[in-house]
C-alpha positions as CSV (number, residue, x, y, z in Angstrom):
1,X,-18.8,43.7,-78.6
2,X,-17.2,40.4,-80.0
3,X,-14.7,38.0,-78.4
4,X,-12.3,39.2,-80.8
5,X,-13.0,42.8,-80.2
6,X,-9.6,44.9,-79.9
7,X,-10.9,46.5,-76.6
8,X,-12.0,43.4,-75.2
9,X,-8.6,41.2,-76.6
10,X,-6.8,44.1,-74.7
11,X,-8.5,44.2,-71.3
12,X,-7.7,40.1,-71.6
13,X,-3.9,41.1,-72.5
14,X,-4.1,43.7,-69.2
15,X,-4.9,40.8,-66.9
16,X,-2.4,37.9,-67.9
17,X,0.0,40.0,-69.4
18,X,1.0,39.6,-65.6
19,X,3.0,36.5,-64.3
20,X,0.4,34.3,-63.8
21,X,0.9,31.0,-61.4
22,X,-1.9,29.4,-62.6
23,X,0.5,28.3,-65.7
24,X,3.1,27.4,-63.2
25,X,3.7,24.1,-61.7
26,X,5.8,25.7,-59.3
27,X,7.2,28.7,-58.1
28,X,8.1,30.2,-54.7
29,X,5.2,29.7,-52.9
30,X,6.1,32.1,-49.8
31,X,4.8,35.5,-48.6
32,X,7.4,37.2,-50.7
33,X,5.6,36.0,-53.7
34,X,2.3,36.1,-52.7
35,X,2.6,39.5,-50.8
36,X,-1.0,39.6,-48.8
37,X,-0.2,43.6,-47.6
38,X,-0.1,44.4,-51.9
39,X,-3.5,43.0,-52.2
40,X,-4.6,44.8,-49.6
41,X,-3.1,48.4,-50.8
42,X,-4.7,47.1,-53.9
43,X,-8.0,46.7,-52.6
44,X,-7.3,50.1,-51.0
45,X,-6.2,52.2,-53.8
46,X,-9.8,50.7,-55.5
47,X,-11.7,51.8,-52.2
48,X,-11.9,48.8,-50.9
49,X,-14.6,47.3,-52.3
50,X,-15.0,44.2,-50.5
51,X,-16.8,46.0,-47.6
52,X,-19.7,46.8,-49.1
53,X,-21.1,43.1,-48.9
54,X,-21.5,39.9,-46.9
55,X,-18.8,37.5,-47.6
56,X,-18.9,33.7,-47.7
57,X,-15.2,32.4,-48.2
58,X,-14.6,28.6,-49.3
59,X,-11.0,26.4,-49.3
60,X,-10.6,23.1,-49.7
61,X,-9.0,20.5,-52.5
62,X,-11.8,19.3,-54.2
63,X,-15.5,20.3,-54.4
64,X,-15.1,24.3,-53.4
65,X,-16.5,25.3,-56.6
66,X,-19.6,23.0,-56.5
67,X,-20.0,24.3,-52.7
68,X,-19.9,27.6,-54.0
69,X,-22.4,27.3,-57.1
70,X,-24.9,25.7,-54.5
71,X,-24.4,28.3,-51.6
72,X,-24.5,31.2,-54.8
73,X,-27.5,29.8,-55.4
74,X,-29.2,29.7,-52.2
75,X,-28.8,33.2,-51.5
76,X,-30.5,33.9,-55.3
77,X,-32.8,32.0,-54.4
78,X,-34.0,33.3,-51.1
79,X,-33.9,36.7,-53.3
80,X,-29.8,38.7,-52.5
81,X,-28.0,39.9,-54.8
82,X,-25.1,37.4,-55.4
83,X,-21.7,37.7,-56.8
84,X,-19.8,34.6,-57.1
85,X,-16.5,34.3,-58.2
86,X,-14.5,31.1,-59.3
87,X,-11.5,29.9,-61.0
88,X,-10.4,28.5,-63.5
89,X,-12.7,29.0,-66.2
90,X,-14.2,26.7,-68.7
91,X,-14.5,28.4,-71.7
92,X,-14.2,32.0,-71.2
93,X,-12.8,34.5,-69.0
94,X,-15.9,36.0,-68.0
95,X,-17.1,32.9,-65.8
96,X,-15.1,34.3,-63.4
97,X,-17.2,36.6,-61.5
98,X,-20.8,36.5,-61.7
99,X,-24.0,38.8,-60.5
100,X,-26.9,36.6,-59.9
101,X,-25.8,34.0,-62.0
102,X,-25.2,35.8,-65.1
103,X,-21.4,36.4,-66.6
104,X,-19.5,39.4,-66.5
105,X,-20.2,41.4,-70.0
106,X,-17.4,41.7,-72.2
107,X,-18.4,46.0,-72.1
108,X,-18.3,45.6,-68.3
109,X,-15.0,43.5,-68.6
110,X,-13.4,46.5,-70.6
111,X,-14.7,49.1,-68.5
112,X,-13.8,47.3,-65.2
113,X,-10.3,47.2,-66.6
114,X,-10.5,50.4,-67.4
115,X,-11.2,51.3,-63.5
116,X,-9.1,48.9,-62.0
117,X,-6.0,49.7,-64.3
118,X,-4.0,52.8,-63.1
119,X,-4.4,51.4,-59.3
120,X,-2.8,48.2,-60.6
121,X,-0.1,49.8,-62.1
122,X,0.4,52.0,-59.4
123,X,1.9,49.5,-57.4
124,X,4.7,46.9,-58.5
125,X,4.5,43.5,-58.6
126,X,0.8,43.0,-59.1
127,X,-0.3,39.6,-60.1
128,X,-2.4,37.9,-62.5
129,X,-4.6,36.5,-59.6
130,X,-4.7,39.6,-57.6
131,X,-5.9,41.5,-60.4
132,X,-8.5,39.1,-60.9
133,X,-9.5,39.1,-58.0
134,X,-9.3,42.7,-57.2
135,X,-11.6,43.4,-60.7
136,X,-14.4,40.9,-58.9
137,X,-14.4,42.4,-55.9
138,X,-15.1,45.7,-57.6
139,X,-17.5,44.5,-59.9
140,X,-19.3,43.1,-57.0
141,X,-19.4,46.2,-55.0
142,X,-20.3,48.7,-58.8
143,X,-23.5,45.9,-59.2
144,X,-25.0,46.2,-55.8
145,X,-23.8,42.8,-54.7
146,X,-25.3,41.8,-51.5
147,X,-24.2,38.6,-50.5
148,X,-20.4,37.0,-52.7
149,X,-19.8,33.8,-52.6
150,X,-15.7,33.7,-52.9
151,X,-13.7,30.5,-54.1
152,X,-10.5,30.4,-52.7
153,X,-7.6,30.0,-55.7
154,X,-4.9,28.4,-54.5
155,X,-4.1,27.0,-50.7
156,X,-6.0,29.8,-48.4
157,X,-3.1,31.1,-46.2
158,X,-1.7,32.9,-49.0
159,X,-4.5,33.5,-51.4
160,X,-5.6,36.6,-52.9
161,X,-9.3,36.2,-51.3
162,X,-7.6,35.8,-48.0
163,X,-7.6,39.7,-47.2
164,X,-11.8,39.8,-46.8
165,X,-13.4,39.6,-43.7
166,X,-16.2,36.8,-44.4
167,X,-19.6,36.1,-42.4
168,X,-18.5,32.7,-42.5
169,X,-16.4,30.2,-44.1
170,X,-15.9,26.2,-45.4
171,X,-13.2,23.8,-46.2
172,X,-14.4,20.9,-48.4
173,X,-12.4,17.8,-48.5
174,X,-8.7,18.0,-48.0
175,X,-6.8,15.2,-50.2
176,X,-3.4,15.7,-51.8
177,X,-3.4,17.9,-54.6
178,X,-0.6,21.2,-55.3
179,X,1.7,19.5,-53.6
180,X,4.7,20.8,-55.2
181,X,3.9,24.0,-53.4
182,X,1.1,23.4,-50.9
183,X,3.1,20.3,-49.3
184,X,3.1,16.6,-49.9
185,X,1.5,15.3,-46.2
186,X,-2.2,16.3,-45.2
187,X,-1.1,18.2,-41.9
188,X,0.8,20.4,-44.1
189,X,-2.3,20.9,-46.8
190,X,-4.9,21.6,-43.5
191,X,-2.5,24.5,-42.2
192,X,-2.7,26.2,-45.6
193,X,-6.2,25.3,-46.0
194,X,-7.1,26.5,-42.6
195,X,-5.4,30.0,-43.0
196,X,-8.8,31.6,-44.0
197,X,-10.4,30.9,-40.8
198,X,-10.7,34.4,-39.2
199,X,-11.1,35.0,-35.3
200,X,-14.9,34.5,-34.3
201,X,-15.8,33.6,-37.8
202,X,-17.9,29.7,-37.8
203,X,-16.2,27.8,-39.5
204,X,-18.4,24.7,-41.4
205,X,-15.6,21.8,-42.5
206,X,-16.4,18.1,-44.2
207,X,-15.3,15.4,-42.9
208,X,-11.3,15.6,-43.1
209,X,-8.8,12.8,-41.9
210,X,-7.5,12.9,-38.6
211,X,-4.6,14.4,-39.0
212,X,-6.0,17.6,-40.9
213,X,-9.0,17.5,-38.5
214,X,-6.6,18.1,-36.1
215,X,-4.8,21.6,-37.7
216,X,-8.5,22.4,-38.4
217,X,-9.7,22.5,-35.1
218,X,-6.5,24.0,-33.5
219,X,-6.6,26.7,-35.6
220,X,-10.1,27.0,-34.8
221,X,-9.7,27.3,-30.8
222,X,-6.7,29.0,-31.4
223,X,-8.6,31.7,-33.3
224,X,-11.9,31.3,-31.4
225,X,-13.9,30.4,-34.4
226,X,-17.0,28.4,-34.4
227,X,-16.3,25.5,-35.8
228,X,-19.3,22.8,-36.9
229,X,-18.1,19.7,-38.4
230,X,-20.2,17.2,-41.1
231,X,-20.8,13.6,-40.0
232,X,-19.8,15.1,-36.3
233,X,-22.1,17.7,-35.1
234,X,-24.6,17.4,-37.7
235,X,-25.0,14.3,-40.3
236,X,-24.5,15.0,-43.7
237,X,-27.7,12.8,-44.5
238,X,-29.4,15.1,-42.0
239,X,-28.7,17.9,-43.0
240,X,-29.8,17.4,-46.9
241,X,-32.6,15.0,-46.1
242,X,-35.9,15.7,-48.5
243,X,-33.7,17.9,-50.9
244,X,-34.0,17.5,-54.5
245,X,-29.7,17.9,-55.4
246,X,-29.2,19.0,-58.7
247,X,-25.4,17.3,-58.9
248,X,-24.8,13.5,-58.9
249,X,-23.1,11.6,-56.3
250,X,-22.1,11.2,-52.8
251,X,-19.6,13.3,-52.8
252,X,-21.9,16.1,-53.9
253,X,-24.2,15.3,-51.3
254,X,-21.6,16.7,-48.9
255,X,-21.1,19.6,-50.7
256,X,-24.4,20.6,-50.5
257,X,-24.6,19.4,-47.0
258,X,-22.1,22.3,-46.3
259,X,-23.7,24.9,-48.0
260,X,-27.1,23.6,-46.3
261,X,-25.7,24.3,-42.8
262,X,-23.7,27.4,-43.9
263,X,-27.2,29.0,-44.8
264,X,-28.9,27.4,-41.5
265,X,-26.5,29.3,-39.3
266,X,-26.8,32.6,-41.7
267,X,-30.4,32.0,-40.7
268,X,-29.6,31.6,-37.0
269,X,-27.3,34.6,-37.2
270,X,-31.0,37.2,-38.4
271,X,-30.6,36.4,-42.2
272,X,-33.8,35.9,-43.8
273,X,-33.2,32.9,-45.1
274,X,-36.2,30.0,-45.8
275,X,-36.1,26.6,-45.9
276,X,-37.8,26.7,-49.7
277,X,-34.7,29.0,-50.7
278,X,-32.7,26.3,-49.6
279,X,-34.2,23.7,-51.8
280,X,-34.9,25.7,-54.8
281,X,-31.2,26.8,-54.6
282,X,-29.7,23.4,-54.3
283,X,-32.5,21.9,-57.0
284,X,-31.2,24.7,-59.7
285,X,-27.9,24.8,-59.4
286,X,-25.5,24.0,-62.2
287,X,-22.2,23.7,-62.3
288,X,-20.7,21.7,-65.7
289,X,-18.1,19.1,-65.6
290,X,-18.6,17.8,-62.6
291,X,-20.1,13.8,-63.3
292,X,-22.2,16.1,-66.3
293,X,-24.0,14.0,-69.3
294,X,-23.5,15.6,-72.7
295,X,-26.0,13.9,-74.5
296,X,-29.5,14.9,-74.5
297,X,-31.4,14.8,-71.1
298,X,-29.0,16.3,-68.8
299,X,-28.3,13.1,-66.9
300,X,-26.4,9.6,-67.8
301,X,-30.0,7.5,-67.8
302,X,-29.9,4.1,-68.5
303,X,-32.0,4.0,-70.7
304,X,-30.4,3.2,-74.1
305,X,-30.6,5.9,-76.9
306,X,-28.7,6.7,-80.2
307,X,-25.8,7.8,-78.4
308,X,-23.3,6.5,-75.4
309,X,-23.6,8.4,-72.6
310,X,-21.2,10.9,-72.3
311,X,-19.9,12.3,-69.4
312,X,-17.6,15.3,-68.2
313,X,-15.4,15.3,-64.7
314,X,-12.9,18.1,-63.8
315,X,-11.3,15.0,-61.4
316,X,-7.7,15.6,-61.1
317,X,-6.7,13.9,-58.4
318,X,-6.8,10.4,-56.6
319,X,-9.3,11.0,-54.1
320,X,-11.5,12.7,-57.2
321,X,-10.4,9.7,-59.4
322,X,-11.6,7.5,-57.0
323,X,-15.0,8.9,-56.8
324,X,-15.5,9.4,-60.4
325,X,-14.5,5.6,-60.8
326,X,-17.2,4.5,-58.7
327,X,-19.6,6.8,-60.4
328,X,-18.0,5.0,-63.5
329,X,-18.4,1.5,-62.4
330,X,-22.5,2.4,-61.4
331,X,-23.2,3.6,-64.7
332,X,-21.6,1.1,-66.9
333,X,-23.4,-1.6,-64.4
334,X,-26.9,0.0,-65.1
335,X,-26.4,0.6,-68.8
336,X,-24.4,-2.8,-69.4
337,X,-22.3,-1.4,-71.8
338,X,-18.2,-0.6,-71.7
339,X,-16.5,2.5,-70.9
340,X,-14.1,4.5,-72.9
341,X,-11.7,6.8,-70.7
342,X,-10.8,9.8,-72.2
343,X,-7.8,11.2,-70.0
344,X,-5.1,13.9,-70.0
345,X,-3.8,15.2,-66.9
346,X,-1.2,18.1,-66.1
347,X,2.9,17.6,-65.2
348,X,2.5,18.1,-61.4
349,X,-0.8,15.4,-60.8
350,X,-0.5,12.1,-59.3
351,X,-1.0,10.8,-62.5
352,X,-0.1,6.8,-61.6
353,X,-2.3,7.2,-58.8
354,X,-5.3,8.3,-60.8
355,X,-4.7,5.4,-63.4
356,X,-4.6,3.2,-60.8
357,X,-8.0,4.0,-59.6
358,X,-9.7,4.5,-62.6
359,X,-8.3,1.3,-65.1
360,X,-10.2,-1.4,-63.1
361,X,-13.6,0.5,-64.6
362,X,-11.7,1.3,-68.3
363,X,-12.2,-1.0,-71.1
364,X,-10.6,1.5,-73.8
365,X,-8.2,4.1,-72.4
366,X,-7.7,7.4,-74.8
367,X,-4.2,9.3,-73.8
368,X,-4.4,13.1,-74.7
369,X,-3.8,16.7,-73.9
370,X,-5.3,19.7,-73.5
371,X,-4.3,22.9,-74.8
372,X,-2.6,24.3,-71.6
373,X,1.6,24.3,-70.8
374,X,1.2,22.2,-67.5
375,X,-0.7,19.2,-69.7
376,X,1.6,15.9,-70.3
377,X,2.0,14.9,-74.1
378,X,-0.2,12.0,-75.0
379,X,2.6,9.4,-75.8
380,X,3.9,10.3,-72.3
381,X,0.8,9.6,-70.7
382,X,-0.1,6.9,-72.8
383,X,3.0,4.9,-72.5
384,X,2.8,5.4,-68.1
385,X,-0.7,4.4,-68.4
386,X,1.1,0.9,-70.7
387,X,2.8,-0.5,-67.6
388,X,-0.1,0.3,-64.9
389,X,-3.0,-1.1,-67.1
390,X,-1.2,-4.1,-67.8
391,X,-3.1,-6.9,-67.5
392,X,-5.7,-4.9,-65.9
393,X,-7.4,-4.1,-69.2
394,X,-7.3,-6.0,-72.6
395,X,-7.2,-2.8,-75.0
396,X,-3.6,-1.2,-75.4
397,X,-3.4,2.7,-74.3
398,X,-4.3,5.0,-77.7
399,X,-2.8,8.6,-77.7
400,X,-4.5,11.1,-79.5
401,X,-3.3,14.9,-80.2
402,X,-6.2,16.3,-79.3
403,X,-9.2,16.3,-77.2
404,X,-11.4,16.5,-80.8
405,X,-9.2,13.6,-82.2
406,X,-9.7,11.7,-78.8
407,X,-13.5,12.2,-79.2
408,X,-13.4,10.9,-82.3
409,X,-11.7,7.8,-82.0
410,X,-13.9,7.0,-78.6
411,X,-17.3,7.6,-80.8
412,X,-16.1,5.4,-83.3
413,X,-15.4,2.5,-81.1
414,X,-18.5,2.7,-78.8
415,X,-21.9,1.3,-79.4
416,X,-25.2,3.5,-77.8
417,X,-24.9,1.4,-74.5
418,X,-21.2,2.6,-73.4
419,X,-20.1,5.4,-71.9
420,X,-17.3,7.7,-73.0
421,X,-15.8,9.7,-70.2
422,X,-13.8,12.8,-70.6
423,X,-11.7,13.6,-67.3
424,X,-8.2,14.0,-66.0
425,X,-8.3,18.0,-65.6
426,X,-11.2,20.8,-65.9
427,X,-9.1,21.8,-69.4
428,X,-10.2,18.1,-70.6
429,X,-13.5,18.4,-70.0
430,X,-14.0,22.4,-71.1
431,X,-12.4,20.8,-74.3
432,X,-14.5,18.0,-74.5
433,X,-17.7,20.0,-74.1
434,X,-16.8,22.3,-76.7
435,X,-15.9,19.1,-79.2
436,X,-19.0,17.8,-78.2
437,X,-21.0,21.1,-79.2
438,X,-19.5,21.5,-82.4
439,X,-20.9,18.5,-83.4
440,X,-23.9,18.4,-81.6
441,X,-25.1,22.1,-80.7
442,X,-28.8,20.9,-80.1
443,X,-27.4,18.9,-76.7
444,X,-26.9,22.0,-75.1
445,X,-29.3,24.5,-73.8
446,X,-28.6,28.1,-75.2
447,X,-27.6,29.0,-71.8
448,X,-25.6,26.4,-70.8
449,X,-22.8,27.1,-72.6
450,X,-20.3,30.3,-73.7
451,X,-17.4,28.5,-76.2
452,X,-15.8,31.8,-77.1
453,X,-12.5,31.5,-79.1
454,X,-11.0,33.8,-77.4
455,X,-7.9,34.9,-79.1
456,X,-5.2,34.2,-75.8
457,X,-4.1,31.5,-74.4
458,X,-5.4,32.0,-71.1
């Protein structure tokens, strides 16, 4: 079965012929809207799949999807069967839910549908989200799942995954992000954040500001929940000390510093769970466009080849802009060359903010879009980015219509010692991965990529 196969198109139609808030920069973000109690008559109608495996839940703003792909790949590695289950997607659908690292089939998609379908329709009001997340619940339970690795969607309070009962949970690094409907001060964020810790459940959190600290830990007396916090109760250089970490920075570092201690107190808790499982999990795991080279070699080396290095960052925000720039700044140092900043962001980012951060590190900044509704038109962007970069960088702000075109223009102005970043939004850098594979499949590994075609807009 194709990617263009009518029964496969169809199960695609089935779950985002729904309304979908993904595609929504705002929208009543309430408990009317997001209706926890038809999730779980969802879940029930299906048999309620999600208890029949162990459950690790992670929220945060930035870095719950790497925390996931290392924690997923823990438990593989210490020899469970995993499910893990993300959003968005790259390049297709089926990234979404995973058994031991490998996607969902498009077969299993369509007769997972199939399943899931009549209970769906059953009851009103279903979302796009719900569905989704009601399909990789039950996919998870059908495959013998023993241990699934959940990444929370959207806040946590509210969230489709909010109905499990996990073994434990995380929150990653709270910054401002969502805030249209999440809130636009930190104490706000934290207590939608914090609404997946569960009474008696640990809770492992990264470092947070004080004022979202402070919901964190309330909730987490108020709820009686362990609660074990990085660079507090256990150092973050501690805890991954000796461990080979497969993604590159600090900020990654704390990531798998949280899965690191998650797994410890699984251990504590009777899981059979070795210390070799933990570094062979955080060694192999991958997780694209985060800080990811394109070129040949798999990392941004600086050693000077027939290409620029170039990179791919889902950073969307400041606080992600302003690790990516520093990233940014370290690689152009050790490579000596210039850097070529491909960006497009979507309507409800802190766009100034991010081109701020990022223009002291730009030489040549590339204005685009991705194919998505949220995403700014380049002469938009191109034209704010005009009056921040203003004597901040020599080169005037180019728009381009497309991520391809952008690509383009940045390959033709760089020599083999610059760098050409693609960031701004994961649709960016899904986009700039798939124009950098059509021109150059040999970079990637057959595995490491799925660019699909799929006929939707999804």
């Amino acid at each position: 079965m194709n990617d263009n196969h009518p029964a496969y198109l169809d199960a695609l139609h089935t779950i985002f012929g729904r309304v979908n808030f993904e595609r929504q920069p705002r929208f009543d973000y309430s408990a009317t809207t997001l209706n926890l109690e038809r999730m779980r008559a969802l879940l029930a109608d299906l048999g309620n799949p999600q208890q029949h495996f162990h459950i690790v839940h992670v929220a945060g703003t930035k870095g719950k999807g790497s925390v996931c792909a290392f924690m997923e790949s823990i438990l593989r590695a210490a020899g469970y069967c995993t499910g893990l289950y993300t959003s968005p997607h790259l390049h297709t659908f089926r990234e979404r839910m995973r058994v031991n690292g490998a996607l969902i089939s498009r077969a299993e998609l369509v007769t997972l549908v199939a399943h899931c379908r009549p209970a769906s329709e059953r009851l009103p009001g279903v979302t796009t989200f719900e569905l989704i997340t009601a399909l990789a619940l039950t996919h998870f339970a059908q495959q013998g799942v023993q241990w699934a690795v959940l990444e929370v969607g959207l806040g946590g309070r509210l969230d489709s995954t909010n109905v499990v009962q996990p073994d434990i949970t995380a929150i990653t690094s709270l910054s401002y992000d969502h805030m249209a409907v999440l809130g636009d001060t930190l104490t706000q964020i934290a207590h939608e954040k914090a609404g997946i810790i569960k009474p008696g459940v640990p809770l492992v959190c990264a470092p947070q500001a004080p004022e979202a600290l402070a919901v964190i830990e309330a909730t987490c007396q108020e709820r009686q929940a362990p609660l074990l916090l990085l660079d507090r109760d256990t150092a973050v250089a501690a805890a991954v000390a000796g461990f080979d970490i497969s993604l590159v920075g600090a900020h990654q570092a704390v990531n798998a510093a949280l899965a690191v201690v998650m797994a410890r107190m699984l251990r504590g808790q009777g899981l059979a769970l070795a210390e070799a499982a933990i570094a062979g999990g955080l060694a192999q795991t991958r997780w694209p466009a985060r800080f990811e080279t394109l070129t040949v070699g798999g990392d941004w080396r600086p050693e000077i080849g027939d290409w620029p290095a170039i990179i791919a960052d889902g950073a969307h925000n400041v606080d992600s802009a302003q690790k990516l720039a520093a990233l940014l700044d370290s690689v152009k140092r050790a490579r000596g060359g210039r850097l070529a900043l491909i960006l497009g962001a979507s309507l409800d980012k802190d766009i100034a903010g991010m081109l701020t951060v990022l223009a002291p590190v730009t030489d040549l900044l590339i204005c685009t879009h991705a194919q998505h509704p949220r995403a700014v038109a380049p002469q938009s962007l191109a034209e704010m980015a005009a009056e921040i970069m203003h004597g901040v960088t020599t080169a005037a702000p180019l728009a381009a219509p497309t991520v391809d075109a952008a690509l383009a223009l940045a390959l033709d102005w760089a020599s083999p010692a610059d760098v050409i970043c693609l960031a701004g939004s994961l649709f960016i850098a899904a986009e700039g991965r798939e124009a950098w594979a059509r021109r150059h499949p040999d970079h990637f590994a057959p595995d490491d990529w799925v660019f699909e075609a799929e006929a939707l807009e999804l």
